[in-house]
N, C-alpha and C positions, 0 to 999 in steps of 0.2 A: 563518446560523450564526456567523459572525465578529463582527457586531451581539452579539448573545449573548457570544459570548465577550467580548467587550470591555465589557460593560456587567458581567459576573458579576468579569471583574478591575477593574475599577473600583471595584465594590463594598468586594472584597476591602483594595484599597489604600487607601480612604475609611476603612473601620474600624480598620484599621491606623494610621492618623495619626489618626483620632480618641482613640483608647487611646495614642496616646502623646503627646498635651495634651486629656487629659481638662478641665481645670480652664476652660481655652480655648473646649474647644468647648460646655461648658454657659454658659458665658457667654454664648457667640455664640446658642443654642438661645432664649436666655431672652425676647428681643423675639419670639419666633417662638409661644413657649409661652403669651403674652400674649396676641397676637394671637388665634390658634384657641382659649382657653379664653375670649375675646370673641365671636367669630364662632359658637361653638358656641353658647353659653350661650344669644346675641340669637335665632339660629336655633329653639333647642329651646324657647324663651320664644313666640316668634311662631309657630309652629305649635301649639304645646300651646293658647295662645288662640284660633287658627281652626279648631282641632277643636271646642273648647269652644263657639265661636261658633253652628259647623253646625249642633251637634246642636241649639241653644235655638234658633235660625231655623227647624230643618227642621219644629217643631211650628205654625209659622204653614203650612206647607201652601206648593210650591211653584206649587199653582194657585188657589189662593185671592186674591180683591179683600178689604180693606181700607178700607168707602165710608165714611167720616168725616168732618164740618165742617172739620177740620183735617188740617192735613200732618202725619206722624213729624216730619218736620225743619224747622223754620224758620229759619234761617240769622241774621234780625237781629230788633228791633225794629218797624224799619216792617213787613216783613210782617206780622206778628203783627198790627200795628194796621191793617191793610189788609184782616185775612180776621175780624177778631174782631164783627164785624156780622151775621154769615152766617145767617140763619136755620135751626133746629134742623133735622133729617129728620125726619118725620112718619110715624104707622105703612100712613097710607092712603097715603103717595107710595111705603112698600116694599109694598105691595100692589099697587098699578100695578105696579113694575117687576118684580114675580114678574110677571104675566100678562102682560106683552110681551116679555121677554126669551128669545130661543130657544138662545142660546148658553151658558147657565147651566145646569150639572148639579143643584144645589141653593141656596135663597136662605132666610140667618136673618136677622130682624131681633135686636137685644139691646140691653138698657141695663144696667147693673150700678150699685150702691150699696156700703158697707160697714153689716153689721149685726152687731152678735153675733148668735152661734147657741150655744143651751145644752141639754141633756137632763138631767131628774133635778137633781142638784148636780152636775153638770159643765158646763164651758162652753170656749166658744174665743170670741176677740174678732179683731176688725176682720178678719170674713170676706168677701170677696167673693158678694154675692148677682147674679147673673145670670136676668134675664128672658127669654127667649128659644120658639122655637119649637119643635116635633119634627125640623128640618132643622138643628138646629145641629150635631151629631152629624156630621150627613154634609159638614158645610161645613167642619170641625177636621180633625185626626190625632190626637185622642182617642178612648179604646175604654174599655166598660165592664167594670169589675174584677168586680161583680157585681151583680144584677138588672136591669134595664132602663132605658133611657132614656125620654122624657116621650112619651107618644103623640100623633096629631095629637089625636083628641077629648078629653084631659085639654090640653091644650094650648088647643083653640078653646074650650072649655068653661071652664076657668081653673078645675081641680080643684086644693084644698092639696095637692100633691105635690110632692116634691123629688129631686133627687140631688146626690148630697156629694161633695166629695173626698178623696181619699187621707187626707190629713191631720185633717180634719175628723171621718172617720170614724175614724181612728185615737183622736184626742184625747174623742170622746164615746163610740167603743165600743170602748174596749183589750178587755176580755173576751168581747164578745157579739156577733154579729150586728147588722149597722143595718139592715134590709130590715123593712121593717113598722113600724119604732118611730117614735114621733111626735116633733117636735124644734119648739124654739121658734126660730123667725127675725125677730129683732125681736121684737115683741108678738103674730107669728101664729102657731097651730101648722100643722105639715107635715109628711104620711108620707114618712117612708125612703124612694123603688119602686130606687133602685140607686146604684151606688158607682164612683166613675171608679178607673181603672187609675192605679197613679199614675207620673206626670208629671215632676216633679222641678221646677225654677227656672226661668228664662226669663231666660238672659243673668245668670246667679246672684245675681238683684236681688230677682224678685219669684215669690215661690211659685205654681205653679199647681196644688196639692194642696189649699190654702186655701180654695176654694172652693162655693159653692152654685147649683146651677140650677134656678128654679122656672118654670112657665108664665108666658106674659107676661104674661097676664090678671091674675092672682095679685099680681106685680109691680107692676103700674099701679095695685092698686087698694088693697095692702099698703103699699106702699114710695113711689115717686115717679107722681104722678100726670103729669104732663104729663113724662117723659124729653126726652133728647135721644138719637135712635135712632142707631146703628150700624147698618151690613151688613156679613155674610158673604156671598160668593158665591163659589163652586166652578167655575169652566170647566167644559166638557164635557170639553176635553183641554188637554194641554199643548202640545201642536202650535198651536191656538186660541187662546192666552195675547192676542196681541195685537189679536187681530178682536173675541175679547170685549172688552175693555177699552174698544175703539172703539164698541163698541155698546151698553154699558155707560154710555159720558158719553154719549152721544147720547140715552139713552134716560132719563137723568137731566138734562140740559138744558133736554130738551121737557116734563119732568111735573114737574122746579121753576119751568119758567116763565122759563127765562134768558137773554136777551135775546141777538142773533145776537153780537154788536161787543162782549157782557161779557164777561171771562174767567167760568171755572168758580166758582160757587160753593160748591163742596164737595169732597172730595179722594179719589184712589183709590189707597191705599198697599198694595204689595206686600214682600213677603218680598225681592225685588232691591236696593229699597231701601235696608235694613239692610247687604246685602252689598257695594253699591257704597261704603256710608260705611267699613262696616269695612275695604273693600280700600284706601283711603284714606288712614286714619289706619294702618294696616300699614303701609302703602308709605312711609310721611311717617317712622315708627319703625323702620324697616328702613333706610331711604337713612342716617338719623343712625347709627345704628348699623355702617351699613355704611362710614361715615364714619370713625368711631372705629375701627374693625378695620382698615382700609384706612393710618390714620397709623402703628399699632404694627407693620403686619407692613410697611408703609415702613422704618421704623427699624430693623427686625429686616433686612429687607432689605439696607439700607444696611451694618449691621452686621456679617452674614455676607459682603457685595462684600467691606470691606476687609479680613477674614480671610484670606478666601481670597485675594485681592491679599498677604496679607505667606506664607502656604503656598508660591503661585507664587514670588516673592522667596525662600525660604528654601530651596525645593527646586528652584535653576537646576540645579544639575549632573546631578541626577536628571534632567531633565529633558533634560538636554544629553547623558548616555550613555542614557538609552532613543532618541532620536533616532540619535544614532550607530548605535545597533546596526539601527536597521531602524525604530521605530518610528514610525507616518504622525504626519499632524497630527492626524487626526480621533482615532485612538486620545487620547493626549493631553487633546484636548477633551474625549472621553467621561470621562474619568478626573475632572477636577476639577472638571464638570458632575455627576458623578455622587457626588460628596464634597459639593458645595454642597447637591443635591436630598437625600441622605444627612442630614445634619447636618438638614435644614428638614425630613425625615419624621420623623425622631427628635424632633425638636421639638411637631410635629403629635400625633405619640402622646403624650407627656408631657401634653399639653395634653388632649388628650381623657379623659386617664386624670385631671385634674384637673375636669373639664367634668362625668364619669359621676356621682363622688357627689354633684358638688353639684346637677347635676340632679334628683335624686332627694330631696333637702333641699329643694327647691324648688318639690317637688310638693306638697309639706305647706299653702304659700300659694295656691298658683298653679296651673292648668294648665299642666303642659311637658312635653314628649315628644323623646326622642331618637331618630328614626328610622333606619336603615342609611341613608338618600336625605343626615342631617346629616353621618354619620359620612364620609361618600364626600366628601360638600363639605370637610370639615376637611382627609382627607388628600390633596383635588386641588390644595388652596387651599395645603399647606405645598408637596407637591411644586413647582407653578409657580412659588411664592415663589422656592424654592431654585434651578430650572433657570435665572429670570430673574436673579438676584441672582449668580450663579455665571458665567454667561455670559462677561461682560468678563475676567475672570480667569480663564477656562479659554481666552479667545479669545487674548488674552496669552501665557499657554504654550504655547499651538499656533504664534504664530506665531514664538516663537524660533528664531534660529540656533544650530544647535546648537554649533557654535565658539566663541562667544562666551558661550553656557552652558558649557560645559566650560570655559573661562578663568576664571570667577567661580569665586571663592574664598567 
């Protein structure tokens, strides 16, 4: 209870000298209000893009392979000219590895192209055409908006059928239905059978509404004869992530023929991938930033110590009759600990109340989000500011004599 009390007249006596040099203590406030309309801004910047990030990674499927000639990342040159020899994947080598893999819920092969796709006197250009199987479906986190996806026998059969995306369908049929209608892809034609859900962007670069899927057969014999094949493959579970993976190069080792002492010649990129690079260049954009907020609330720091250093100085005798009459040292301490923390909260809010709209300005470019988890950092980050900064000058008036504060004039 005496805690309390002493922290509510601390308060009391903080706002009271603050109101009576207002002009002082916005001064003092201003490195403080720099700092958290920094720390805020960087905060609500780097979250609003790892929200942004999730949702475009979480369409790649947390249990999904990735089996590709190449890596997502290559870091130099030489790699590049190290793996750029690799021989294509082949559709009989993803035929083996359906029929011996057990740890695979489902396996697509796919090649994709860009073609126009037009109906009537409408058209859309540089669409993605994907050749693909009845399994690709279950190997995505894609779902159909409406009619159906390709079946196994239009599939093995290589019947003209298609299904479009969001976008696709939108741009050839604002008024009408696409389910049934015949559409040219390239120089071929192909029925409507259904229409993906749509999608939105992927890391807000490349549309995934843009697109076409027709059987593979279709594909090889329309489009690119000899592909260079992709896989999709689905784990049985997520628990299994890594036993497939191990059974997966094993079982691609043996049926490309890859010698024991060679490295891999082909690559198995997952959805972790993406996230490890992005926690990365985060962390590298975070530490800089955390940098820069770190020098201003420094300064702000610094600059609230010697305030409150010339308070202590100006109010000895105050300090020398609350002593006289009784009062401990800790009281004291709380007092101008509690004027320093005072001054750096009020700073803290200022700052966030500058942070709020322009966050919200900032959403117009950018993903950004201000969470209550940024707001709580802003006011833990002024409070500590202030309790540290405040210290030496509250420790100062605790330890005076009060005899010799009462002799100052």
């Amino acid at each position: 209870m005496r805690w309390t009390n002493e922290i509510n007249e601390g308060v009391r006596i903080s706002l009271a000298a603050i109101r009576a040099n207002k002009l002082r203590s916005s001064l003092t406030t201003l490195g403080i209000v720099i700092g958290i309309v920094t720390v805020t801004l960087m905060a609500t910047a780097i979250q609003g893009l790892k929200n942004a990030f999730q949702d475009s990674v979480s369409m790649m499927g947390a249990d999904v392979f990735y089996v590709q000639r190449f890596s997502w990342f290559m870091h130099s040159h030489a790699e590049w000219l190290k793996v750029q020899n690799r021989q294509p994947i082949t559709l009989a080598q993803v035929k083996t590895l359906k029929a011996q893999m057990k740890l695979a819920r489902a396996i697509a092969p796919w090649a994709d192209t860009r073609r126009p796709v037009s109906y009537r006197n409408r058209s859309a250009s540089g669409v993605m055409v994907f050749g693909t199987t009845e399994e690709y479906l279950d190997t995505g986190n894609t779902a159909m908006g409406q009619g159906r996806f390709i079946s196994g026998p239009e599939s093995d059969g290589g019947r003209p059928v298609c299904v479009i995306g969001y976008l696709v369908a939108t741009n050839l049929f604002p008024r009408e239905t696409a389910i049934g209608k015949k559409i040219m892809i390239g120089t071929g034609n192909f029925e409507v059978i259904g229409v993906l859900e749509k999608q939105g962007s992927f890391l807000g670069q490349f549309s995934l509404d843009n697109q076409v899927i027709v059987p593979l057969k279709q594909f090889v014999s329309n489009f690119r004869s000899f592909p260079d094949f992709n896989i999709r493959v689905r784990a049985v579970s997520l628990t299994q992530m890594d036993e497939a993976q191990e059974e997966l190069r094993g079982l691609l080792r043996k049926i490309r023929r890859v010698p024991a002492l060679n490295d891999d010649d082909f690559a198995i990129n997952r959805q972790e991938m993406f996230i490890q690079t992005f926690n990365k260049v985060a962390g590298s954009i975070a530490t800089a930033g955390l940098f820069i907020t770190g020098l201003s609330l420094f300064v702000g720091g610094i600059g609230i110590m010697n305030i409150m250093f010339v308070s202590v100085a100006e109010r000895t005798r105050e300090i020398g009759i609350r002593k006289a009459i009784g009062a401990k040292r800790r009281a004291i301490l709380m007092q101008f600990l509690t004027e320093a923390a005072t001054i750096c909260l009020l700073g803290g809010l200022i700052g966030l109340a500058i942070a709020w709209p322009t966050t919200l300005f900032m959403k117009r470019f950018m993903p950004a989000t201000m969470s209550p988890l940024i707001v709580a950092l802003a006011i833990g980050v002024s409070l500590v500011t202030g309790l540290l900064s405040g210290f030496f000058p509250a420790w100062r008036a605790a330890r005076m004599n009060p005899v010799d504060a009462l002799r100052n004039e």
